[in-house]
N, C-alpha and C positions, 0 to 999 in steps of 0.2 A: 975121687975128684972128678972122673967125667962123669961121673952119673951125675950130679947136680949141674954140670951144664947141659947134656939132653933131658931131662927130667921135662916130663910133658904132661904134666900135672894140672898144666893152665894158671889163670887168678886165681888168686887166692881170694876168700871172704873180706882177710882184712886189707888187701891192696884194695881191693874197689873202693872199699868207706873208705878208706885214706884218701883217694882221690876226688869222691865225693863230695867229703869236707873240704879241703884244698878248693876244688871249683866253686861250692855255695862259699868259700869266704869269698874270693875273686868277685865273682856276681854281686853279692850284697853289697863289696867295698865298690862297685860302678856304681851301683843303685842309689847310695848315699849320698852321688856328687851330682843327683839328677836335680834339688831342688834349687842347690845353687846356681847350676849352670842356666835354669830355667828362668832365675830371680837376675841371674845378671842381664841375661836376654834381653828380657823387658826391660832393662835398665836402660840399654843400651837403645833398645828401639826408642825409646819416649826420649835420651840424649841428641839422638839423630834427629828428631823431629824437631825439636825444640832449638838444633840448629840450623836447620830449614827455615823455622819460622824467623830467626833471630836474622840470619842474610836476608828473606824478602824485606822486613821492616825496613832495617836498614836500607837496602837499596831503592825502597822505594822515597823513603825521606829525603835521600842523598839525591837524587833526580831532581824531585821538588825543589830543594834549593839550590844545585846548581845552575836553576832556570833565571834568569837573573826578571823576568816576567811577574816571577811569583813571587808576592809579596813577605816582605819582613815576617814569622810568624812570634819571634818574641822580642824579647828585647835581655839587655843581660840580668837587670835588676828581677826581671818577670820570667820566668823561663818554659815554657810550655811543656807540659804534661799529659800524655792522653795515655790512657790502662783502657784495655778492652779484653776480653775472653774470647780466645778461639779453639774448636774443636779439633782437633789433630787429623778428622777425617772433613774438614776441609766445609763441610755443610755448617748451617747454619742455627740446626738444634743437634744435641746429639743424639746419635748410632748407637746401635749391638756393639758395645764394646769400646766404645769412645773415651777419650781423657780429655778435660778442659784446663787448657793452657793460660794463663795469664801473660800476655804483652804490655812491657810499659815502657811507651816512649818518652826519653826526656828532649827536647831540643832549645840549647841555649845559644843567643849571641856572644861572643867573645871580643867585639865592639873592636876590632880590627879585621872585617871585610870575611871573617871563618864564623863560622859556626859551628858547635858540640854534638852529634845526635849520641844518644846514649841509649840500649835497648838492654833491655832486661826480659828474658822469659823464666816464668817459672811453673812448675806442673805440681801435681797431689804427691806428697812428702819430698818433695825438695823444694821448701822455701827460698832457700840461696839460687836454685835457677845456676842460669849462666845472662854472660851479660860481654856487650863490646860498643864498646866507644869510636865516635869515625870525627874528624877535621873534616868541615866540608866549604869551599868559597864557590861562589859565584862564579858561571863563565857562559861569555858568548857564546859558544860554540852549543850552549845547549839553550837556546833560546827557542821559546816556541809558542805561541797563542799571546794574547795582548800585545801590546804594542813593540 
């Protein structure tokens, strides 16, 4: 019985493969979660932007009309639409690497002193986008140019 617990024999042949294999499953079982983790990356990066772009629109429409300066832009029967493409890296053609975004703005009057802006971005394989609706009226307090 003590001889096998001094026994100074070393590894054995088949303890190392044992371990070997044990370690190459491990490794290959991380390796396998590399392309999703890389796909949602990007997923997530082009989500981030496309909420970026969706807050400017937005806030820059909502400025616009709560200038009380700035003129009527629809009416509710008529409701204004304007779709433009923009580049995620912010220029005016695209980059090494670039994605082109689709913005679409809707703005309607609701013919009691508010108006709708509705924006909608969407990017290359996600048609659905995201999208967010704002109430906006008129106020003094933001008056500025013309009369």
């Amino acid at each position: 019985m003590f001889n096998s617990l001094f026994n100074n024999r070393g590894i054995g042949l088949i303890e190392v493969s044992i371990s070997l294999f044990l370690t190459s499953i491990g490794i290959l079982g991380l390796l396998s979660l590399q392309p999703s983790a890389w796909n949602l990356s990007g997923r997530s990066e082009l989500l981030g932007r496309a909420g970026e772009l969706l807050h400017k629109e937005l806030e820059a429409n909502q400025m616009l009309i709560m200038n009380p300066s700035y003129p009527n832009p629809c009416s509710a029967t008529n409701p204004v639409t304007i779709a433009k493409n923009v580049y995620i890296s912010g220029q005016s053609s695209a980059q090494p690497g670039d994605v082109r975004m689709g913005v679409e703005t809707t703005i309607q009057d609701n013919l009691n002193s508010t108006w709708s802006i509705r924006v909608k971005v969407t990017w290359p394989r996600n048609a659905n986008g995201i999208s967010d609706t704002r109430i906006v009226t008129r106020q003094e307090g933001f008056r500025y140019g013309g009369s």
